[in-house]
MARBA-3410 file (N, C-alpha, C, O; in Angstrom, 1 decimal):
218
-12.1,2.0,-8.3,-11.1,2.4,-9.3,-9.8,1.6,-9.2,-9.1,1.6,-8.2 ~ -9.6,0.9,-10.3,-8.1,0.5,-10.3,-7.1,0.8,-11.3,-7.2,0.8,-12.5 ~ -6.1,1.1,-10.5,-5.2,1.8,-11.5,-3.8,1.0,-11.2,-3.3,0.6,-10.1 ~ -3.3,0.7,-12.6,-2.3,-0.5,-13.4,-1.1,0.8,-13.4,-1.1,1.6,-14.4 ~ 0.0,1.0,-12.2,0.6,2.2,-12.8,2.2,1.6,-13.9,3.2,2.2,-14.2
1.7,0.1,-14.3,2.8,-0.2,-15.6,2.0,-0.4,-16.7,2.6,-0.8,-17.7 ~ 0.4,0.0,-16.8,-0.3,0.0,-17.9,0.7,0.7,-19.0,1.0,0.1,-20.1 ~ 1.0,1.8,-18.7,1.9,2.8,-19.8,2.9,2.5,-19.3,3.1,2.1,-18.2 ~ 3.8,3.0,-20.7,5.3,3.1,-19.9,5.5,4.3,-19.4,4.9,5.3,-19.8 ~ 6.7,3.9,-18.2,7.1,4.9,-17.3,8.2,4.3,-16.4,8.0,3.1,-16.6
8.9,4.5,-15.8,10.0,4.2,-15.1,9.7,3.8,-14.0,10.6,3.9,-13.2 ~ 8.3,3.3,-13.7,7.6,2.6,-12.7,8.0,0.8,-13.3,8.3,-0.1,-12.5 ~ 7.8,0.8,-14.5,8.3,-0.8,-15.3,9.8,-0.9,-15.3,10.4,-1.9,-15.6 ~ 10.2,0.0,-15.0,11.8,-0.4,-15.0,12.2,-0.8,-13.1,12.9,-1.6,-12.6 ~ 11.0,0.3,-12.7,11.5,-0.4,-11.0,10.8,-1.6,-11.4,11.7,-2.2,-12.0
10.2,-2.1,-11.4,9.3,-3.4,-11.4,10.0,-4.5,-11.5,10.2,-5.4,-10.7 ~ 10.7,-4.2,-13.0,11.3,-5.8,-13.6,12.5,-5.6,-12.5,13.1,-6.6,-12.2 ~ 13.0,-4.3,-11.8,14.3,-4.7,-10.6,13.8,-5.5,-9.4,14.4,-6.4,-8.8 ~ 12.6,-5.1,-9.1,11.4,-5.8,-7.8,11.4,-7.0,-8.4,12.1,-7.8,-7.7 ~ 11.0,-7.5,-9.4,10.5,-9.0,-9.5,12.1,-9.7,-10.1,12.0,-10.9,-10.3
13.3,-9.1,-10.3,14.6,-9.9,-10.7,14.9,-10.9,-9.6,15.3,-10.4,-8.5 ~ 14.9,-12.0,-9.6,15.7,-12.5,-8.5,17.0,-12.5,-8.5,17.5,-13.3,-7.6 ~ 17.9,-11.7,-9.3,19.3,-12.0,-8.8,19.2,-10.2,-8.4,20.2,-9.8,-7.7 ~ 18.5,-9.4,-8.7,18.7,-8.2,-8.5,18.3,-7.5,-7.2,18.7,-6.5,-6.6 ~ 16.9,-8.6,-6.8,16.7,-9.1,-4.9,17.3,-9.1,-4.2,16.9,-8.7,-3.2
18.7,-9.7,-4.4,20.0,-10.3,-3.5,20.1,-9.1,-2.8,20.0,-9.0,-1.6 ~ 20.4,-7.5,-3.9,20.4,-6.5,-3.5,19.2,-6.2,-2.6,18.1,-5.8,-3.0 ~ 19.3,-6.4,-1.2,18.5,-5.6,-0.1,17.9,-4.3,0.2,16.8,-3.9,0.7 ~ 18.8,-3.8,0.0,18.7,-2.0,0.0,18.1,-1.4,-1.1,17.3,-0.4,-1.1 ~ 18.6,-2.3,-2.2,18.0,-1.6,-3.7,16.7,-2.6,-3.8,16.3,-2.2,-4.9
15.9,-3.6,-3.3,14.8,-3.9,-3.0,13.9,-3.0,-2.6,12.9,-2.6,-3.1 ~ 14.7,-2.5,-1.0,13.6,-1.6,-0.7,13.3,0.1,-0.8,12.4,0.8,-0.4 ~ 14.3,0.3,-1.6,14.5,1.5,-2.4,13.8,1.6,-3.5,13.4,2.6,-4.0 ~ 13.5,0.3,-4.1,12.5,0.3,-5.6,10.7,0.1,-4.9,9.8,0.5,-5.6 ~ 10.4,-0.3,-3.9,9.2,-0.3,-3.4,9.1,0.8,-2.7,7.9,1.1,-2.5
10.0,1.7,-2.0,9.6,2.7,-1.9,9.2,3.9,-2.8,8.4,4.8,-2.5 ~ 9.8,3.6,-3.8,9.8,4.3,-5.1,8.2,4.4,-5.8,7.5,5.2,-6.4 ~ 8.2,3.1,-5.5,7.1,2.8,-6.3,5.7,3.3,-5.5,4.6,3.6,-6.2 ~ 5.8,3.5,-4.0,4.9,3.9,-3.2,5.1,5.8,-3.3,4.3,6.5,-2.6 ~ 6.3,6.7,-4.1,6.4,8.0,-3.8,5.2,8.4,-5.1,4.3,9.2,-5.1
5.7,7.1,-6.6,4.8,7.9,-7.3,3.0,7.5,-7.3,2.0,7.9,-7.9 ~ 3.3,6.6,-6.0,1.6,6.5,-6.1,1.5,7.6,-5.3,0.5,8.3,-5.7 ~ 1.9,8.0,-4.5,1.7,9.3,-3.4,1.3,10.0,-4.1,0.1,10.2,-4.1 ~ 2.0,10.7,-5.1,2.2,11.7,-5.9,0.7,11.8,-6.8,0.1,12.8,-7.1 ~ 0.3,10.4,-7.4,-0.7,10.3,-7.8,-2.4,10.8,-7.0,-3.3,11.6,-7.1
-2.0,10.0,-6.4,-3.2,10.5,-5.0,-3.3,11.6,-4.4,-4.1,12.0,-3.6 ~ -2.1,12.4,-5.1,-2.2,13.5,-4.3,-2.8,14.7,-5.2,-2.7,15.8,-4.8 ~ -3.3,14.3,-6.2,-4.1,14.9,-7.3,-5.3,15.0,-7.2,-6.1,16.0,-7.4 ~ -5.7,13.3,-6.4,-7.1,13.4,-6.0,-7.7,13.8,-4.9,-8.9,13.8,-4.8 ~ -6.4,14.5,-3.6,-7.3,14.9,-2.4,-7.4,16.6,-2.5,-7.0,17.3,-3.4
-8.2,17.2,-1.2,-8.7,18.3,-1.5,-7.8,19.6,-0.7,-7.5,19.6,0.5 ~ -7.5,20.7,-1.6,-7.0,21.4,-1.2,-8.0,22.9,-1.1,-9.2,23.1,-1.4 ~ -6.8,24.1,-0.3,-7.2,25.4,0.2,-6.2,26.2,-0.2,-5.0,25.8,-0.4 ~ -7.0,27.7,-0.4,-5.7,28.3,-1.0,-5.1,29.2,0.6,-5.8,29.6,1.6 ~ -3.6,29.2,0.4,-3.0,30.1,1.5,-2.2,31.1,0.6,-1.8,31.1,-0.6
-2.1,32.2,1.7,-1.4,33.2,1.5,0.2,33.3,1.8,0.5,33.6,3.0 ~ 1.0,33.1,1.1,2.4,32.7,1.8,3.4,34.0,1.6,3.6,34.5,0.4 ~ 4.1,34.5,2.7,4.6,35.5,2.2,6.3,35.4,2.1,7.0,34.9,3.0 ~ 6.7,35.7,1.0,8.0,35.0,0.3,9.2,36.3,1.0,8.9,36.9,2.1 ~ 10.3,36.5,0.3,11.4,37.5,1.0,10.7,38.6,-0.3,10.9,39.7,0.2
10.3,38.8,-1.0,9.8,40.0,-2.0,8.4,40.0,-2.3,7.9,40.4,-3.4 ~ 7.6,39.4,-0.9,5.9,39.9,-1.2,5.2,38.7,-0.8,5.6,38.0,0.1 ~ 4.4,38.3,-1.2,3.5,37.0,-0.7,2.6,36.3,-1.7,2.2,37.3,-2.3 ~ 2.3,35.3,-2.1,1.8,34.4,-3.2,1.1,33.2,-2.4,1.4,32.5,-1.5 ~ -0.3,33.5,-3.5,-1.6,32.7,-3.1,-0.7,30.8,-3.2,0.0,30.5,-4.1
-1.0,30.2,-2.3,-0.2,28.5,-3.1,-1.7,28.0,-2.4,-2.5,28.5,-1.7 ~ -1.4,26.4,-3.0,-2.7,25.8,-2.5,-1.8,24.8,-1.8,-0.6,24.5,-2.2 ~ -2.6,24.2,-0.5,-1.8,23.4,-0.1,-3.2,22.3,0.7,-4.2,22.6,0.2 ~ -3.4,21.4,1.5,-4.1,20.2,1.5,-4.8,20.6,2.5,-4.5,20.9,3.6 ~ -6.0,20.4,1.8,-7.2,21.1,3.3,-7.0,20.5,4.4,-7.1,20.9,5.5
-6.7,19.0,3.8,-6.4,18.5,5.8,-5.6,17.2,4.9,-5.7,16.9,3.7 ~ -4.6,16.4,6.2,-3.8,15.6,5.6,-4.2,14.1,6.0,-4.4,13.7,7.1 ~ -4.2,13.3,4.9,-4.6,12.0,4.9,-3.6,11.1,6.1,-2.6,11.4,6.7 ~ -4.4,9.7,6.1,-3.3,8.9,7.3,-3.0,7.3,6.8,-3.7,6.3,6.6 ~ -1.5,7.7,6.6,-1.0,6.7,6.1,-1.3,5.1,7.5,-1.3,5.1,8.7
-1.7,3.9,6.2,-1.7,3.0,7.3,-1.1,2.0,6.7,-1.6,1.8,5.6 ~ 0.0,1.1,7.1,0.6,0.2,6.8,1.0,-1.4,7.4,1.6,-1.4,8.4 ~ 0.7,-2.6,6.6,0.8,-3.6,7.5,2.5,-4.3,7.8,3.5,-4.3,7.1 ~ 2.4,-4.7,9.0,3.8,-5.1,9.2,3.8,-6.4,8.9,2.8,-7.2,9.1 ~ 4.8,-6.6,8.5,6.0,-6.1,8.4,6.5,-5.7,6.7,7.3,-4.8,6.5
5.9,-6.5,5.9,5.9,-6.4,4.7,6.1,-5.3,3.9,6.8,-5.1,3.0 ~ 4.9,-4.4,5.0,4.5,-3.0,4.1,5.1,-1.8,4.7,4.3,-0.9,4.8 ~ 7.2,-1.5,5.2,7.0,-0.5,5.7,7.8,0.2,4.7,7.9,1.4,4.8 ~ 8.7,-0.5,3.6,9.2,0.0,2.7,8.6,0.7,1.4,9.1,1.5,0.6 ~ 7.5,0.3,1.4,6.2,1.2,0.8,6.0,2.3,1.3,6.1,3.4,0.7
5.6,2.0,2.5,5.1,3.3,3.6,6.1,3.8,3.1,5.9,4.0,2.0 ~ 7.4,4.2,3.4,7.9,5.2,3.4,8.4,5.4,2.6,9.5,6.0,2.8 ~ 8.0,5.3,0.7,7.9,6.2,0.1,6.5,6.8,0.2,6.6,8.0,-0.3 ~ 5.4,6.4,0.5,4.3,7.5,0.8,4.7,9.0,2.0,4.3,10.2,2.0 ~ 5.3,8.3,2.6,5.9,9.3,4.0,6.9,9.8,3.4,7.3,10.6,4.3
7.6,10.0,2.6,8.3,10.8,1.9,7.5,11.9,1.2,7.7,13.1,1.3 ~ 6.5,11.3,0.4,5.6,12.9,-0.1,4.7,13.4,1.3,5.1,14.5,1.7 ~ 3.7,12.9,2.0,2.7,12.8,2.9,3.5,12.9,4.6,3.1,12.4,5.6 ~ 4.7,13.9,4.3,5.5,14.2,5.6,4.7,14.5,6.7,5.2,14.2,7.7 ~ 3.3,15.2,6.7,2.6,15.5,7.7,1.5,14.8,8.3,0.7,15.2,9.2
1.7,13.6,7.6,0.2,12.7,8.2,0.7,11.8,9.2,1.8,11.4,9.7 ~ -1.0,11.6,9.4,-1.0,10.5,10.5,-0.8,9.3,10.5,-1.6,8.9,9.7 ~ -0.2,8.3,11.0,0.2,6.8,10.9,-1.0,6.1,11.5,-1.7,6.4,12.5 ~ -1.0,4.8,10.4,-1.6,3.7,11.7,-1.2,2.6,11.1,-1.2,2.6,9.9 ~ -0.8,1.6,11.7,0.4,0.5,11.9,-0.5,-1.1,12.2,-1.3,-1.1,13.2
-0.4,-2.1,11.5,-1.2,-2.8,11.9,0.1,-4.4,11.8,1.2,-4.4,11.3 ~ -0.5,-5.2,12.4,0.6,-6.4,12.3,-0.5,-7.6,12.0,-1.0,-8.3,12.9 ~ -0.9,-7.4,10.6,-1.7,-8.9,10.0,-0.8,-9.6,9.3,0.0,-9.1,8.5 ~ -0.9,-11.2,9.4,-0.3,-11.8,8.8,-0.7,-13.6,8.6,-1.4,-14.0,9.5 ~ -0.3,-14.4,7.5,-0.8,-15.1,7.7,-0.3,-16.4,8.6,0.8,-17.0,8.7
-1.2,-16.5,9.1,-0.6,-18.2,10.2,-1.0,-19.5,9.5,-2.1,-19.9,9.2 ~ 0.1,-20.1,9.4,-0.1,-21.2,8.5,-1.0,-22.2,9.2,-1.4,-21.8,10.3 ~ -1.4,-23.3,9.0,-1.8,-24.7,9.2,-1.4,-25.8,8.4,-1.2,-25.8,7.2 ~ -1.2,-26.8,9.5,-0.4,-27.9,9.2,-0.6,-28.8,7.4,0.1,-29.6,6.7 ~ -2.1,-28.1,7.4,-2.7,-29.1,6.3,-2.3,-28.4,4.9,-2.7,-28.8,3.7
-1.2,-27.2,5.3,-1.1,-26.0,3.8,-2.2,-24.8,4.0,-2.1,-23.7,3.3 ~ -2.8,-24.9,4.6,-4.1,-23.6,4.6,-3.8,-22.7,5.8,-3.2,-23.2,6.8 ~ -4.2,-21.2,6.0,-3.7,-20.4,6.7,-5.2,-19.8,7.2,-6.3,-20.1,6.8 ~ -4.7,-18.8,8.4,-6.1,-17.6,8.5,-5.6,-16.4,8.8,-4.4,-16.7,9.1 ~ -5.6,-15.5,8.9,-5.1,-14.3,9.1,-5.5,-14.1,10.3,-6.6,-14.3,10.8
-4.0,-13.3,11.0,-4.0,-13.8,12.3,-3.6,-11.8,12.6,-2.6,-11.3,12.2 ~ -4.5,-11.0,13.4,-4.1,-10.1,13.6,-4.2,-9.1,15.0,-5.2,-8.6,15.4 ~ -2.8,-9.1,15.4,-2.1,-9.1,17.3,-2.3,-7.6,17.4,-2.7,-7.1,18.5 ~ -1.8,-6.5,16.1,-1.8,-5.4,17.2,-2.5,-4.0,15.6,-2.5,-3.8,14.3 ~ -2.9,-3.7,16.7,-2.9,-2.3,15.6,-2.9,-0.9,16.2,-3.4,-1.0,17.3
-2.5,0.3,15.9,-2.4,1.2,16.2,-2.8,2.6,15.3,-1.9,3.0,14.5 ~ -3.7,3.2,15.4,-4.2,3.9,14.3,-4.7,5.5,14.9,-4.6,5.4,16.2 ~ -5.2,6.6,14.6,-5.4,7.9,15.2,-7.3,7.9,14.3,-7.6,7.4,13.2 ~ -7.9,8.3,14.9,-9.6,8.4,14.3,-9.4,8.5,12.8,-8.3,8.8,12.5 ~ -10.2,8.3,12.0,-10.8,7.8,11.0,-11.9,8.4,10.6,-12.1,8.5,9.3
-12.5,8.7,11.1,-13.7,9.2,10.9,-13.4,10.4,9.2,-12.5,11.2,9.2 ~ -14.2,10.4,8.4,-14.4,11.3,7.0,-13.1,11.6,7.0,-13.0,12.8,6.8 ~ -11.9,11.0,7.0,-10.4,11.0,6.4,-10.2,10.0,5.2,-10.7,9.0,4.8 ~ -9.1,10.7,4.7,-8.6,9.9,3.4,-7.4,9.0,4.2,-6.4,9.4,4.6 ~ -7.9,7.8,4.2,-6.8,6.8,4.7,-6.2,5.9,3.0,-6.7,5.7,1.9
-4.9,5.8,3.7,-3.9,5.1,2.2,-3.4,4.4,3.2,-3.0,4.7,4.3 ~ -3.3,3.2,2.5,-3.2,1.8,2.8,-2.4,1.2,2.1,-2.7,1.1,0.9 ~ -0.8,0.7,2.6,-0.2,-0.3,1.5,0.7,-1.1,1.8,1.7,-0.7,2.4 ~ 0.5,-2.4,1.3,0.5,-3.6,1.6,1.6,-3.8,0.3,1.5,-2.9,-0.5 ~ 2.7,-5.0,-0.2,3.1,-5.0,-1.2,2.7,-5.9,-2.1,2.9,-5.9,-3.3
2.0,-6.9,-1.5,1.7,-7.8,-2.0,-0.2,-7.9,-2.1,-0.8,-8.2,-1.0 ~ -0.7,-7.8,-3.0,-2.5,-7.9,-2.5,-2.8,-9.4,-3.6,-2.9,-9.5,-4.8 ~ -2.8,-10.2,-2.5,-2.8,-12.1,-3.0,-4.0,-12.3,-3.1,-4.7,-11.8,-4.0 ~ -4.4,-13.2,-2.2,-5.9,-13.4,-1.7,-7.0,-12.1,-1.2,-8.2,-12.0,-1.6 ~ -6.5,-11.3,-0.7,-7.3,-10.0,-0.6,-7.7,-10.3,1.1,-8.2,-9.4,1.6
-7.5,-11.2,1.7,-7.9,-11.9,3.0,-7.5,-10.9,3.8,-8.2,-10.0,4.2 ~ -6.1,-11.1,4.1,-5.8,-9.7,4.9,-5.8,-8.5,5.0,-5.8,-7.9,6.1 ~ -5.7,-7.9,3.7,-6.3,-6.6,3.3,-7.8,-6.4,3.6,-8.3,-5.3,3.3 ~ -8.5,-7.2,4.0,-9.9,-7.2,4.1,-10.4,-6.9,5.5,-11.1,-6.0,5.9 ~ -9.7,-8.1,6.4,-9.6,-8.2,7.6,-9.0,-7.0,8.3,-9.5,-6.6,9.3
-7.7,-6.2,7.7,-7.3,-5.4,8.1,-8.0,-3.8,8.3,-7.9,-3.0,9.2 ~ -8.8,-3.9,6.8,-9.8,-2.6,6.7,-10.6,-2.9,7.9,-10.5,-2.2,8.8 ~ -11.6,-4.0,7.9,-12.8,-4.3,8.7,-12.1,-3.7,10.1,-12.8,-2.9,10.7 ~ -10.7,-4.2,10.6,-10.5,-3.5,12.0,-10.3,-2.1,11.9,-10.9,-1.5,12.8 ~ -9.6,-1.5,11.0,-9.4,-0.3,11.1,-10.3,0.8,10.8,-10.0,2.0,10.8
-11.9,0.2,10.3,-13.1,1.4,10.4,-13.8,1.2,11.4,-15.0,1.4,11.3 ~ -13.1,0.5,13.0,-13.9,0.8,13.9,-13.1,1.6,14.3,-13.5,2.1,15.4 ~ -12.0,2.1,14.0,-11.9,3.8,14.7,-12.6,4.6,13.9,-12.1,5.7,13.9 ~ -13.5,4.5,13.1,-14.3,5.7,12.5,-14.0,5.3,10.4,-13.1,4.8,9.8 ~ -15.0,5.7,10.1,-15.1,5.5,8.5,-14.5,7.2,7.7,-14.6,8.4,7.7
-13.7,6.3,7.0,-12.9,6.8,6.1,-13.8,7.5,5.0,-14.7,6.8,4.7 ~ -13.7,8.4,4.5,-14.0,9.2,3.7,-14.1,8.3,2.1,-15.1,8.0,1.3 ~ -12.4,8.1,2.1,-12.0,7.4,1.2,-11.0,6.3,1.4,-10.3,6.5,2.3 ~ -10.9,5.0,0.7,-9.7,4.5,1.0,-8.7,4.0,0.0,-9.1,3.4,-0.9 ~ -7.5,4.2,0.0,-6.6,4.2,-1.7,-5.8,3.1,-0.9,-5.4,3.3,0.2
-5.8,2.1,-1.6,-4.9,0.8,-1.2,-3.8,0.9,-2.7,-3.9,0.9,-3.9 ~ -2.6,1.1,-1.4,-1.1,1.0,-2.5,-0.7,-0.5,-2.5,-1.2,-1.2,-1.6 ~ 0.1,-0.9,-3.4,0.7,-2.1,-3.4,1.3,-2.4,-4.9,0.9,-2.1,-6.1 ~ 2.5,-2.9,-4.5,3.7,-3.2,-5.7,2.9,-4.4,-6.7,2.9,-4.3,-7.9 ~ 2.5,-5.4,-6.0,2.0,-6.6,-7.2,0.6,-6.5,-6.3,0.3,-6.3,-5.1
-0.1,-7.0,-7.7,-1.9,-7.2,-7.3,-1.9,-8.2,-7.9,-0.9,-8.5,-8.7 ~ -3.3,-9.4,-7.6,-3.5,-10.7,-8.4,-4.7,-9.9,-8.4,-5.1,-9.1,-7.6 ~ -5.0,-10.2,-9.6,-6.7,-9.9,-10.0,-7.8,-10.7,-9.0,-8.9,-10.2,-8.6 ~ -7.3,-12.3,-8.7,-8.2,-12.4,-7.5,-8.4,-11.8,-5.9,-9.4,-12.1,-5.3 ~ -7.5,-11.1,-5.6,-7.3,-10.5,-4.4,-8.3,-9.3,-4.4,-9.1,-8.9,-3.5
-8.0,-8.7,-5.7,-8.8,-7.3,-6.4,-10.0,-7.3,-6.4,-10.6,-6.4,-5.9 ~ -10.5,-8.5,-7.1,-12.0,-8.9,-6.8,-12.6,-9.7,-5.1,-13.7,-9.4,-4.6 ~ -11.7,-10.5,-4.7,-12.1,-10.6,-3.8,-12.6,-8.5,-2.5,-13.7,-8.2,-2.0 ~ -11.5,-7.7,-2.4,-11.7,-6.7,-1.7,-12.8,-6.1,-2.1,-13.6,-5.6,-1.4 ~ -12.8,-6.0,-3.7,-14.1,-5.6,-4.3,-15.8,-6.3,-3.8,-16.8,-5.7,-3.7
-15.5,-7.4,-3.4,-16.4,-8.3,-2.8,-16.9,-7.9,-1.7,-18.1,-8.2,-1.2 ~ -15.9,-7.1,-1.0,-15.9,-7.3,0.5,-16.0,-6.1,0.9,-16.4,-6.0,2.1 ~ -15.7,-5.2,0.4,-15.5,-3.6,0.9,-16.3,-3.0,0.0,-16.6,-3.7,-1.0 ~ -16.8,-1.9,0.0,-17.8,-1.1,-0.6,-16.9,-0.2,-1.6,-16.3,0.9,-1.3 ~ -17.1,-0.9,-2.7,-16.1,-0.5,-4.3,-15.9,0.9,-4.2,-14.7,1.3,-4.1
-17.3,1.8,-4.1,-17.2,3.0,-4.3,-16.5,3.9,-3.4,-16.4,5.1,-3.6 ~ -15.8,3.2,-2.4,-15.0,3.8,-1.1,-13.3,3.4,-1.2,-12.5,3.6,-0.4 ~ -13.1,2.7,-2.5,-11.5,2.2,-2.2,-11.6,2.7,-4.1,-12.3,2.7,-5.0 ~ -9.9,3.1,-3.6,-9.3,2.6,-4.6,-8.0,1.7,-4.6,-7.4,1.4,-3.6 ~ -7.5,1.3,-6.0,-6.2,0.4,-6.2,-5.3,1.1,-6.8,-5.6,1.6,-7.9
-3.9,1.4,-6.0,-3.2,1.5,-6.9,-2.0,0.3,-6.9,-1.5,-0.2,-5.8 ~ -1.4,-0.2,-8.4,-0.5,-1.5,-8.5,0.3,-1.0,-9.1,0.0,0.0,-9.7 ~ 1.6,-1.7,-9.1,2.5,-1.1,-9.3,2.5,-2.4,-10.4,3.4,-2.1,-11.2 ~ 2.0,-3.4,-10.6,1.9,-4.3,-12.1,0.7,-5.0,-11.4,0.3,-4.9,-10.2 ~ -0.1,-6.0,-12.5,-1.0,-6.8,-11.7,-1.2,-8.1,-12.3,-1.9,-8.2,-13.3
-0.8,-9.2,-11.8,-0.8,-10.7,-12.2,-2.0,-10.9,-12.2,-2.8,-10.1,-11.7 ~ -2.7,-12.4,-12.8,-3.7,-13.1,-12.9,-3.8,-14.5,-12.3,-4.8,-15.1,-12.2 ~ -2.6,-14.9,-11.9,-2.3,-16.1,-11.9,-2.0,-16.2,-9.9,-1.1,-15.5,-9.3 ~ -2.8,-17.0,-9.4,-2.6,-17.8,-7.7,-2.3,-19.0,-7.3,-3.1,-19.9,-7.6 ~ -1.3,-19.2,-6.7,-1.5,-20.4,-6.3,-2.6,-21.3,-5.3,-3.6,-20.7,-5.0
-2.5,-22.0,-5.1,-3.3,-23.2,-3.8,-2.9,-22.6,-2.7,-3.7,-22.3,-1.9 ~ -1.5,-22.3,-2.5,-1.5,-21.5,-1.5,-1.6,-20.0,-1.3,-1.3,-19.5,-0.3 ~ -2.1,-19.5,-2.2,-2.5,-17.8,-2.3,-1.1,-17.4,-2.1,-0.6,-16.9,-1.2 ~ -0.1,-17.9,-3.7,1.6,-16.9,-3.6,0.7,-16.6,-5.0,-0.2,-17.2,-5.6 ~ 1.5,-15.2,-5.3,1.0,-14.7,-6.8,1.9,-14.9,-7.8,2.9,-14.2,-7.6
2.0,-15.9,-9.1,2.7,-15.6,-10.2,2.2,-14.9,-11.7,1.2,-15.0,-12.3 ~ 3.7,-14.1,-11.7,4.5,-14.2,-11.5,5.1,-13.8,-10.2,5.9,-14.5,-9.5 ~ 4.7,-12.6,-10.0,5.1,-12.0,-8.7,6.1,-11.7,-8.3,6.9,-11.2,-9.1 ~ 6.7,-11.9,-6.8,8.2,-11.5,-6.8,9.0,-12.4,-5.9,10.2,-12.4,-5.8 ~ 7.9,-13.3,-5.0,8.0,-13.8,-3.7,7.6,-13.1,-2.5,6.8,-12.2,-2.4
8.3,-13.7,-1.4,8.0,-13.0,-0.6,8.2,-11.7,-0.1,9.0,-11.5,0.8 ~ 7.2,-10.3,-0.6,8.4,-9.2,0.1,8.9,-8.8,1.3,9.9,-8.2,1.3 ~ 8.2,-9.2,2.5,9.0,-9.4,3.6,9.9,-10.0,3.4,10.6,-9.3,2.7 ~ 10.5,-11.1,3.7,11.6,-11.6,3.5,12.5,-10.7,2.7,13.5,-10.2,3.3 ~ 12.3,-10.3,1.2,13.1,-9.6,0.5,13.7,-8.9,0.6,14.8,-8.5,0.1
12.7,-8.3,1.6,13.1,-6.4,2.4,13.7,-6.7,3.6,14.4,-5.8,4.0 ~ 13.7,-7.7,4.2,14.2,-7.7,5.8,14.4,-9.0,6.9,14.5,-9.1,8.1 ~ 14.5,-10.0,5.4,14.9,-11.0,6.0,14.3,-12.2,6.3,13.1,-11.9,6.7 ~ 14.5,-13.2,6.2,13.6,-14.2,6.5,13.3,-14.3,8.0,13.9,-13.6,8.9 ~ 12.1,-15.2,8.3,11.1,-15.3,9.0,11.1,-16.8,9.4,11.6,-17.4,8.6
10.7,-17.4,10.3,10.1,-18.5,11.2,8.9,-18.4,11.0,8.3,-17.5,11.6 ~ 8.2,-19.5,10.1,6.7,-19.5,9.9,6.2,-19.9,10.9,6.8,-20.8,11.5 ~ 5.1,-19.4,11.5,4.0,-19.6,12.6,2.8,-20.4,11.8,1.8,-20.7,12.5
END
């Protein structure tokens, strides 16, 4: 399943064109304030699709049946890129579990890279709904690499990959690579267009950088 959340309008397109502005970038804080944003109403979305139980809650004037989440999903997010996302998921999904991973790409001298990944840290897996988000999904390389390590702590139930820009080749590539019927996409817009070096246009550039500064390429 992939889901285009600027297919319709909504004030997900109004954060978008501030994400992809480059004079509106300069702003740092309001960068990562609009990718957070953009990660609350995917929360919000997903949170339609996981499974609830009813409780009995007892108020100051009696007690009322509410439904609340049979068990809680675990957010997983790559660094560094992806933590201003994360925490607009961790803003709805206050009670889940984290897992943290640091994939990224290492360049080579010739222009070509491989995905290079040092640490990860994650809680079982096993028949959980893991949400995954990355802000950028380019080549689909690292998002791929990253799933493959993190279903040897146990297979996910389901898995919802968030992210602010998608390239349709990244999309098909994970499609390729991961078992369709077990992920979904949610994009916060989604380009068609890649470079030679796997940057997405239009896109937005780099969002690391954007969010937290430039970097010393490895």
């Amino acid at each position: 399943m992939i889901i285009n959340l600027s297919e319709n309008n909504s004030i997900v397109s109004e954060w978008l064109s501030e994400i992809r502005d480059e004079k509106v970038q300069q702003d740092r804080m309001r960068f990562r304030r609009n990718l957070a944003r953009v990660g609350e109403v995917a929360a919000y979305e997903i949170s339609k699709s996981l499974k609830y139980t009813e409780k009995e809650v007892e108020t100051p004037l009696g007690s009322a049946n509410c439904k609340v989440f049979k068990e809680q999903p675990v957010l997983g997010t790559i660094l560094r890129a992806g933590l201003a996302l994360h925490e607009g998921l961790v803003n709805y999904f206050d009670k889940a579990d984290h897992a943290y991973i640091s994939a990224y790409r290492k360049h080579k001298r010739d222009g070509t890279f491989e995905i290079s990944l040092e640490y990860v840290s994650c809680p079982p897996l096993d028949d959980k709904v893991l949400i995954l988000s990355d802000p950028m999904l380019a080549t689909g390389a690292s998002l791929v690499t990253t799933i493959e390590q993190l279903i040897e702590f146990g297979k996910p139930a389901h898995i919802h990959i968030v992210t602010a820009i998608a390239c349709t080749v990244g999309i098909e590539y994970v499609q390729r690579n991961i078992d369709a019927t077990t992920i979904s996409i949610w994009a916060g817009d989604i380009d068609d267009e890649l470079t030679a070096k796997g940057y997405i246009v239009p896109g937005l550039g780099d969002a690391g950088d954007l969010a937290f500064g430039t970097k010393v390429q490895q």
